[in-house]
PyMOL Python script that loads the backbone (N, CA, C, O; Angstrom):
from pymol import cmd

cmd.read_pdbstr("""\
ATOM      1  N   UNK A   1      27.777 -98.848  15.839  1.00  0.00           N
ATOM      2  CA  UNK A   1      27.374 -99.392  14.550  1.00  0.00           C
ATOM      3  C   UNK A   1      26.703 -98.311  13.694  1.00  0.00           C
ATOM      4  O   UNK A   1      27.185 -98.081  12.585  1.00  0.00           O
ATOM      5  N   UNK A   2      25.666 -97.651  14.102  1.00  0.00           N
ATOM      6  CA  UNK A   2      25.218 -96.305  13.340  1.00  0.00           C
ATOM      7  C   UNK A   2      26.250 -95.134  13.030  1.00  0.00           C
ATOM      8  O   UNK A   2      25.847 -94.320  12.198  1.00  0.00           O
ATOM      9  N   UNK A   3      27.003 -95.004  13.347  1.00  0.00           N
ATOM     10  CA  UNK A   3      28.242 -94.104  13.379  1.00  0.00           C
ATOM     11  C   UNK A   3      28.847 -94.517  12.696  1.00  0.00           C
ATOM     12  O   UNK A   3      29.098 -93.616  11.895  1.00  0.00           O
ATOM     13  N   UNK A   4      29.567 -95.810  12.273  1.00  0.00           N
ATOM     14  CA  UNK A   4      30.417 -96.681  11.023  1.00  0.00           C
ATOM     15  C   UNK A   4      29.050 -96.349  10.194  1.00  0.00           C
ATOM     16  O   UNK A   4      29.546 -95.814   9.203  1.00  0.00           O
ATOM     17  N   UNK A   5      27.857 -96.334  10.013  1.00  0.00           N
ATOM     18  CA  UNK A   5      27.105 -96.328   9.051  1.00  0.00           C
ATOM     19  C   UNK A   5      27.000 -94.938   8.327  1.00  0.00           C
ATOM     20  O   UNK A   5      26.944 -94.686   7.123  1.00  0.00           O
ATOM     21  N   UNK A   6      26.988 -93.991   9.587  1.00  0.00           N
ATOM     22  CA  UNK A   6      26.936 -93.010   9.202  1.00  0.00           C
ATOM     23  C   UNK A   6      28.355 -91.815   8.593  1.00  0.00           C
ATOM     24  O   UNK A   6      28.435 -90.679   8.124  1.00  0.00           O
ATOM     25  N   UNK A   7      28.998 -92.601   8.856  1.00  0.00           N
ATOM     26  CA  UNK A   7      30.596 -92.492   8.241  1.00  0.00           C
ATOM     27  C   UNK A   7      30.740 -92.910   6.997  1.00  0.00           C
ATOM     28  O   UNK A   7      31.318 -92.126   6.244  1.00  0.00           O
ATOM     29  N   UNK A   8      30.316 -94.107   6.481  1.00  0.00           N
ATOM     30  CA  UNK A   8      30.370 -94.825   5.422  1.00  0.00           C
ATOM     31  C   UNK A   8      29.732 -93.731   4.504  1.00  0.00           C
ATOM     32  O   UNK A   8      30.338 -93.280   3.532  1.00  0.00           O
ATOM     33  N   UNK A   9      28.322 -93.279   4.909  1.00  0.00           N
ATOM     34  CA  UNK A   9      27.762 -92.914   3.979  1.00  0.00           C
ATOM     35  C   UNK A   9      28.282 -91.232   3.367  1.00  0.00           C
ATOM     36  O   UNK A   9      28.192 -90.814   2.213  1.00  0.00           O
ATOM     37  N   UNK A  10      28.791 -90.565   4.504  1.00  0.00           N
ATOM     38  CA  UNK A  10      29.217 -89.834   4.005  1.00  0.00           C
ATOM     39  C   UNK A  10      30.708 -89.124   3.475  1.00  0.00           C
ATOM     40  O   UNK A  10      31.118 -87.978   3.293  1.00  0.00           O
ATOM     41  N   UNK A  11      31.423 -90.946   3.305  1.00  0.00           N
ATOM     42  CA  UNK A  11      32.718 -90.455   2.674  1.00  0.00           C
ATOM     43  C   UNK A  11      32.241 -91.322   1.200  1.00  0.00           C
ATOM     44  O   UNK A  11      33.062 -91.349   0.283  1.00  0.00           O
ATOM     45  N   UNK A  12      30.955 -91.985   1.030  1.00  0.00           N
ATOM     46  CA  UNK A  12      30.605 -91.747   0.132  1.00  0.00           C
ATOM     47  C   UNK A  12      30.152 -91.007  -0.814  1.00  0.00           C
ATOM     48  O   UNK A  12      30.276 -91.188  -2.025  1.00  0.00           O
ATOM     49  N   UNK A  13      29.611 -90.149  -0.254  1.00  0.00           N
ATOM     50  CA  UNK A  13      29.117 -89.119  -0.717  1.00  0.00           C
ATOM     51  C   UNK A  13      30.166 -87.648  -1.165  1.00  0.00           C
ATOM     52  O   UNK A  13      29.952 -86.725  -1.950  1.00  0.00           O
ATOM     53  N   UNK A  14      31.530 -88.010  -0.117  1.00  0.00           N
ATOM     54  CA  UNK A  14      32.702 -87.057  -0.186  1.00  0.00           C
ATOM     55  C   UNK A  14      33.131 -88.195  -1.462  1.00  0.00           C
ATOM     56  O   UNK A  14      34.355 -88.285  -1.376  1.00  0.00           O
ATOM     57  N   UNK A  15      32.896 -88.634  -2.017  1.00  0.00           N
ATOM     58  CA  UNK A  15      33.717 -89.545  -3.054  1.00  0.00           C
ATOM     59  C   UNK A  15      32.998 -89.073  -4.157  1.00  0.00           C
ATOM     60  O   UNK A  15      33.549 -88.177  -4.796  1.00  0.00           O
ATOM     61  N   UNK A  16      32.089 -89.392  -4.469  1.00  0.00           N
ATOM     62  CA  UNK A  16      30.848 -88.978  -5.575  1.00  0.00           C
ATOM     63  C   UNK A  16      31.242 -87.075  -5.724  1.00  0.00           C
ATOM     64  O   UNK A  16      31.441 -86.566  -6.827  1.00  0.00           O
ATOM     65  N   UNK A  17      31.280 -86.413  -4.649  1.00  0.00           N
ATOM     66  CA  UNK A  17      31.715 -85.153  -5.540  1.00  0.00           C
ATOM     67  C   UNK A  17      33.183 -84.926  -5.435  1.00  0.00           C
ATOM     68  O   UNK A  17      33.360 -83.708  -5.410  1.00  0.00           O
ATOM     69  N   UNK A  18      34.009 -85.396  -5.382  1.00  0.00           N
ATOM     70  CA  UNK A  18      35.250 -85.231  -5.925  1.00  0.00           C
ATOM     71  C   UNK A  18      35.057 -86.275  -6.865  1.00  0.00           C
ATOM     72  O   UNK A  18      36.175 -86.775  -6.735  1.00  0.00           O
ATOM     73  N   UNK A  19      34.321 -87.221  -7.987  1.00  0.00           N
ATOM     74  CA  UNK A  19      34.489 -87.959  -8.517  1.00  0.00           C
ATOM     75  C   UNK A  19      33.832 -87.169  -9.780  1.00  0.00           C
ATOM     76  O   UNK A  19      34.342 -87.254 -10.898  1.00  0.00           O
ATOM     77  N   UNK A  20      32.820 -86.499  -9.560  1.00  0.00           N
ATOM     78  CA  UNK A  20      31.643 -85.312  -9.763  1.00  0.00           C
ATOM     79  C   UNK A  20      32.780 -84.506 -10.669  1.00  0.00           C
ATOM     80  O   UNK A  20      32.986 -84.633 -11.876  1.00  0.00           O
ATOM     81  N   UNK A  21      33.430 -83.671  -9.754  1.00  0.00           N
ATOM     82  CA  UNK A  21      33.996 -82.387  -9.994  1.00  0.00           C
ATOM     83  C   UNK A  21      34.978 -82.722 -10.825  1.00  0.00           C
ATOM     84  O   UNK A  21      35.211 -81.829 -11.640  1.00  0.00           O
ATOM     85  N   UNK A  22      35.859 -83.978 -10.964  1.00  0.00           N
ATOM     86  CA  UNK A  22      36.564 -84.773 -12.191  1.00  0.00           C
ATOM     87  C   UNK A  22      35.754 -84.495 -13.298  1.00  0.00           C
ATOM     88  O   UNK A  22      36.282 -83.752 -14.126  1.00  0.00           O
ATOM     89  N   UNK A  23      34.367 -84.968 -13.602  1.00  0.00           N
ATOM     90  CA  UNK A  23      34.175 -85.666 -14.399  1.00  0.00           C
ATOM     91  C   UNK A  23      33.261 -84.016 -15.511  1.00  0.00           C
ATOM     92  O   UNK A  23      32.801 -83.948 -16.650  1.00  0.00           O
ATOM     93  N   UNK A  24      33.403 -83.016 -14.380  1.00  0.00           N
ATOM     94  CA  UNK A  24      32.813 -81.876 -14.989  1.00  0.00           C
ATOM     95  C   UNK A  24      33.783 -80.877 -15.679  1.00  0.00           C
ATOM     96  O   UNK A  24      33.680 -80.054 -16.589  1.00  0.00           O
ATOM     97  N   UNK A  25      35.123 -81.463 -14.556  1.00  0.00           N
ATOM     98  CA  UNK A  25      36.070 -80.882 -15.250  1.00  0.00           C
ATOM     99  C   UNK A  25      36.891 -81.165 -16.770  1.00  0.00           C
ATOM    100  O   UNK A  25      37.690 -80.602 -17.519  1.00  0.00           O
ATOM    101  N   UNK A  26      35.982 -82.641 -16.645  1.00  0.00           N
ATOM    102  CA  UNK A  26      36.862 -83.546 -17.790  1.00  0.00           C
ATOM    103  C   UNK A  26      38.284 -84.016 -17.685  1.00  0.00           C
ATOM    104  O   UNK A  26      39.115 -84.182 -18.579  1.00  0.00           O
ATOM    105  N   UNK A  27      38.357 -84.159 -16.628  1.00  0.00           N
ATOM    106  CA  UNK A  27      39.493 -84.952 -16.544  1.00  0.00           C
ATOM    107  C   UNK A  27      39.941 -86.125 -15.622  1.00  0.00           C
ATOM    108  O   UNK A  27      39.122 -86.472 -14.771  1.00  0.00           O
ATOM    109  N   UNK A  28      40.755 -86.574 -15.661  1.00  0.00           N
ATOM    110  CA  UNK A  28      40.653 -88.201 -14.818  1.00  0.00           C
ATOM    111  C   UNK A  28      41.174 -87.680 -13.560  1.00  0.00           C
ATOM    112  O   UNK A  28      41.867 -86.694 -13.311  1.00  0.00           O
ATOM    113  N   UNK A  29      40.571 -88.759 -12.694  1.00  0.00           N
ATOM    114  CA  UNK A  29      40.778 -88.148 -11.560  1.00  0.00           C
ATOM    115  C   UNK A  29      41.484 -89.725 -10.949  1.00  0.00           C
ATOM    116  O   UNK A  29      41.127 -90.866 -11.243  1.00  0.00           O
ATOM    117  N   UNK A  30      42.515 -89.311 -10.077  1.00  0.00           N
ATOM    118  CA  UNK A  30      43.374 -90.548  -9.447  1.00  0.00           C
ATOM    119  C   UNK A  30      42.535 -90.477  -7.887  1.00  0.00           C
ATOM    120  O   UNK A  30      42.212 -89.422  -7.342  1.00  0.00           O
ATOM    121  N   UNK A  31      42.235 -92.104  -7.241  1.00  0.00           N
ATOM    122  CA  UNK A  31      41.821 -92.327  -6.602  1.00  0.00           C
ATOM    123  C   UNK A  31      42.030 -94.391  -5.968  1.00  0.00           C
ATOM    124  O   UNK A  31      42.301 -95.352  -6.689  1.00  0.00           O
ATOM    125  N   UNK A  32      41.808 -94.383  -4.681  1.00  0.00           N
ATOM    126  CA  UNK A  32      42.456 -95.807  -4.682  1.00  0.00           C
ATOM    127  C   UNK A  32      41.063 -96.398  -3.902  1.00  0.00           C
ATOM    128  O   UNK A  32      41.034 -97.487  -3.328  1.00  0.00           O
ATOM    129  N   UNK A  33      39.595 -95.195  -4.026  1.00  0.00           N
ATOM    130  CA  UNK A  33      38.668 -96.093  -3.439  1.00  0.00           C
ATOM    131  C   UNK A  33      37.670 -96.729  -5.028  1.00  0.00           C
ATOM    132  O   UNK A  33      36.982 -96.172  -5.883  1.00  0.00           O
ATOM    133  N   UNK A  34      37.983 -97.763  -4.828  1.00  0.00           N
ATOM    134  CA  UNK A  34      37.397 -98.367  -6.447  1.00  0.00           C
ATOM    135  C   UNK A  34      36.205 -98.777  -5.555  1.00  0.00           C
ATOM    136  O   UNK A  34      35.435 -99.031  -6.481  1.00  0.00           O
ATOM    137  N   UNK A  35      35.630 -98.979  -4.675  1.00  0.00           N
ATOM    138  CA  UNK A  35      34.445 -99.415  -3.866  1.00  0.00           C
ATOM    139  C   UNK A  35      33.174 -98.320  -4.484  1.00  0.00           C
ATOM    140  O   UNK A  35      32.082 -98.655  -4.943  1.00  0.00           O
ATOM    141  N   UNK A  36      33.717 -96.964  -4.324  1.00  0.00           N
ATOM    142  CA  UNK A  36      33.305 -95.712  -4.909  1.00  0.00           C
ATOM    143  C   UNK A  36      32.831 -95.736  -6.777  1.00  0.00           C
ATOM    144  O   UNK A  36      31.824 -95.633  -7.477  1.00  0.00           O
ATOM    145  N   UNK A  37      33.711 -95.860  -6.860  1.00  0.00           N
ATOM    146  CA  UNK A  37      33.588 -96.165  -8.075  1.00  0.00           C
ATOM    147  C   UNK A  37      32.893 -97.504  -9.018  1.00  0.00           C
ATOM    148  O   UNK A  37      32.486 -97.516 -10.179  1.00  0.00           O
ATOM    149  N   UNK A  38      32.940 -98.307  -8.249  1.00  0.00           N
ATOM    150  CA  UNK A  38      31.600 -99.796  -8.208  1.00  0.00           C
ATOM    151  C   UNK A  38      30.537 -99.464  -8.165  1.00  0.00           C
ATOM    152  O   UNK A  38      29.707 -99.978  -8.916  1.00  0.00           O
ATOM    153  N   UNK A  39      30.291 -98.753  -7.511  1.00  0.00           N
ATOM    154  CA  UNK A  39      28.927 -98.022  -6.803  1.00  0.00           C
ATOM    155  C   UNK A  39      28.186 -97.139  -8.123  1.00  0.00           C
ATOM    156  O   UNK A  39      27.263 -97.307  -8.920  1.00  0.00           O
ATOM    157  N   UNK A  40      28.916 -96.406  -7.895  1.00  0.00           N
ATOM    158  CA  UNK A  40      28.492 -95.104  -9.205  1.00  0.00           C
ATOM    159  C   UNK A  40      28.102 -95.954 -10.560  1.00  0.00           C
ATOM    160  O   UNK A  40      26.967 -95.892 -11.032  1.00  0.00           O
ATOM    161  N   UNK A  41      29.289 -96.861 -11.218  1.00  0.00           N
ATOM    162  CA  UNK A  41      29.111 -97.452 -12.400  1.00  0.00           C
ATOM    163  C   UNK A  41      27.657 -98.417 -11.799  1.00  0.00           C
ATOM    164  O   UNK A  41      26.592 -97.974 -12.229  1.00  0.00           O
ATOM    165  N   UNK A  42      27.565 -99.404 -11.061  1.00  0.00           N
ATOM    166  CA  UNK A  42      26.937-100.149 -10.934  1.00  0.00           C
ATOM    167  C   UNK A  42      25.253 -99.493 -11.242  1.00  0.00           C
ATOM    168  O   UNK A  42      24.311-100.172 -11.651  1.00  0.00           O
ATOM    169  N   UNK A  43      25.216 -98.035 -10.922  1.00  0.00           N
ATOM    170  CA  UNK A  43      24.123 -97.287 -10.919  1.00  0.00           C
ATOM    171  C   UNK A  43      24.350 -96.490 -12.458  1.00  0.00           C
ATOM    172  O   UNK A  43      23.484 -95.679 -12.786  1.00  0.00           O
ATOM    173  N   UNK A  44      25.241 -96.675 -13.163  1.00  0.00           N
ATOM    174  CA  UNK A  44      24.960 -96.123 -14.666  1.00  0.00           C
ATOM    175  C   UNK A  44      25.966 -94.745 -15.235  1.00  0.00           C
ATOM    176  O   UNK A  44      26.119 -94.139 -16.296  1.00  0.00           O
ATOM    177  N   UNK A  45      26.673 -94.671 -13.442  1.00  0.00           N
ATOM    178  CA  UNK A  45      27.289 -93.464 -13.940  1.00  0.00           C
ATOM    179  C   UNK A  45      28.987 -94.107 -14.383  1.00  0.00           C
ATOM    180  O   UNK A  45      29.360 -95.173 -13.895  1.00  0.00           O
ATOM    181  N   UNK A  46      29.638 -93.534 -15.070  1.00  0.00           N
ATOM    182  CA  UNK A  46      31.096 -94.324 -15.296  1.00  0.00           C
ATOM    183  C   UNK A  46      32.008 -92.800 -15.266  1.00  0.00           C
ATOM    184  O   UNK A  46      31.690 -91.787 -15.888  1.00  0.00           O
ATOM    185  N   UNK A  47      32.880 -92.916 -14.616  1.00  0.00           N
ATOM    186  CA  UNK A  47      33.485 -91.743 -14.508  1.00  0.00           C
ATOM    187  C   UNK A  47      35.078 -92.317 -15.253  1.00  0.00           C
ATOM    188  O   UNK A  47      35.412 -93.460 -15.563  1.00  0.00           O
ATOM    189  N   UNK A  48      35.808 -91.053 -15.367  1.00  0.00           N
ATOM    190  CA  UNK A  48      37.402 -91.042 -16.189  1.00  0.00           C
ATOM    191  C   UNK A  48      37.844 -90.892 -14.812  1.00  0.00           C
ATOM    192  O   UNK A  48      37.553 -89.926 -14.108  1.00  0.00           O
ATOM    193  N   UNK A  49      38.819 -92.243 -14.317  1.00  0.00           N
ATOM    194  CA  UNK A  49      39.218 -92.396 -13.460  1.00  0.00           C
ATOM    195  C   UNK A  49      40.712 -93.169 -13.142  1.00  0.00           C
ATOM    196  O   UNK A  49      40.721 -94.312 -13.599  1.00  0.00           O
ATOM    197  N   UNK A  50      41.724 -92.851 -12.587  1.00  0.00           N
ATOM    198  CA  UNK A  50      42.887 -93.984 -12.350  1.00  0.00           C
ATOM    199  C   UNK A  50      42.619 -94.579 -11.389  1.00  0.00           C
ATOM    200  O   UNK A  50      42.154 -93.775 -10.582  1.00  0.00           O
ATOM    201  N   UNK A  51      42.644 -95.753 -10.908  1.00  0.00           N
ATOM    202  CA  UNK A  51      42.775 -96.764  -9.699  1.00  0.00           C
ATOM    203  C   UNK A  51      43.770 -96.527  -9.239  1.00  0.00           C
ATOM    204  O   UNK A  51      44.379 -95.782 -10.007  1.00  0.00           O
ATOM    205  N   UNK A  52      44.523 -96.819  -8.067  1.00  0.00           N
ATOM    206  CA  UNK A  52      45.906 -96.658  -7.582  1.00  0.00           C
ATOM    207  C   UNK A  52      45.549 -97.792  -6.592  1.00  0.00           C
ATOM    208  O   UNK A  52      44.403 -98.011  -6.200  1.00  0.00           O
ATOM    209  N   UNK A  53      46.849 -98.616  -6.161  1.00  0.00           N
ATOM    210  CA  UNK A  53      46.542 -99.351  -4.932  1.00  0.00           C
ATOM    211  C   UNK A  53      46.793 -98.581  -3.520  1.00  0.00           C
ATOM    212  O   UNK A  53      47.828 -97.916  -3.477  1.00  0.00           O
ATOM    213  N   UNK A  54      46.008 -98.591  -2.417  1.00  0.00           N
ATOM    214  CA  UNK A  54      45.794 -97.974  -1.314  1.00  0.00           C
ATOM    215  C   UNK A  54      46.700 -98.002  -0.572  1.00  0.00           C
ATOM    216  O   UNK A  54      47.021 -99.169  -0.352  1.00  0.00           O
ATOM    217  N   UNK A  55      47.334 -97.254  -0.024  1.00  0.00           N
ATOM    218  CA  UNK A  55      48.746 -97.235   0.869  1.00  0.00           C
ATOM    219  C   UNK A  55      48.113 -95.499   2.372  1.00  0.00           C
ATOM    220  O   UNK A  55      47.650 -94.366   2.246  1.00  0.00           O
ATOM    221  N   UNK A  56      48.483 -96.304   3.409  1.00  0.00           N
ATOM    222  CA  UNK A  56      48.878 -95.172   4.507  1.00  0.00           C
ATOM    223  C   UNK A  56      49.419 -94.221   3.995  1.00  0.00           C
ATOM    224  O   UNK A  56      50.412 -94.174   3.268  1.00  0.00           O
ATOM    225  N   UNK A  57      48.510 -93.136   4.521  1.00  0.00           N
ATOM    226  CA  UNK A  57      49.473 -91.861   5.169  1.00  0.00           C
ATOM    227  C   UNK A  57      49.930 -91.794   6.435  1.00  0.00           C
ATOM    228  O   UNK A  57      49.137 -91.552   7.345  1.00  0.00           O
ATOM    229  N   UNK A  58      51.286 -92.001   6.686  1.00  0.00           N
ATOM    230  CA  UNK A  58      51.689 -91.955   7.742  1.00  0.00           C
ATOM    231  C   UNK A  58      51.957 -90.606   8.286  1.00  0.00           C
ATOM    232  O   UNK A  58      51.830 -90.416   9.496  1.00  0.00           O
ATOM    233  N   UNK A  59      52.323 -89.640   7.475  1.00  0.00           N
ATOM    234  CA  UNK A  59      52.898 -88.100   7.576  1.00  0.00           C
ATOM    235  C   UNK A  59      54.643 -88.389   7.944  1.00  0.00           C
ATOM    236  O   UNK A  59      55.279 -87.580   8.618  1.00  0.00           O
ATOM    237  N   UNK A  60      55.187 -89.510   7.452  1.00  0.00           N
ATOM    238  CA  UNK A  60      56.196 -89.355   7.650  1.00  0.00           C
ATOM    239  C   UNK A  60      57.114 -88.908   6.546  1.00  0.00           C
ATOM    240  O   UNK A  60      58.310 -88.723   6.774  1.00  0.00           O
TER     241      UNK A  60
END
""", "prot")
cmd.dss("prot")
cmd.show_as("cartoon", "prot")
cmd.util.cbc("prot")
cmd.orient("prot")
């Protein structure tokens, strides 16, 4: 359970700076975790962003 917690928090945090580095670059950035993006706005920040719906990588 601390390990899912501690996972969570830091692909949050891997989200926020690739969401970051979009938003410095000025440009929209495509992404299919909108959870990420709830988060940030909910706290004031609003980033230039596409939604996509979430699909596997299989590597096939």
């Amino acid at each position: 359970m601390i390990v899912h917690y501690i996972l969570q928090v830091f692909f949050l945090n891997l989200d926020i700076i690739i969401l970051g580095t979009g938003d410095q670059l000025n440009i929209v950035t495509t992404t299919a975790d909108a959870k990420a993006v709830r988060a940030a706005s909910a706290q004031g920040v609003d980033f230039h962003v596409y939604i996509h719906p979430p699909f596997p990588l299989t590597g096939n």
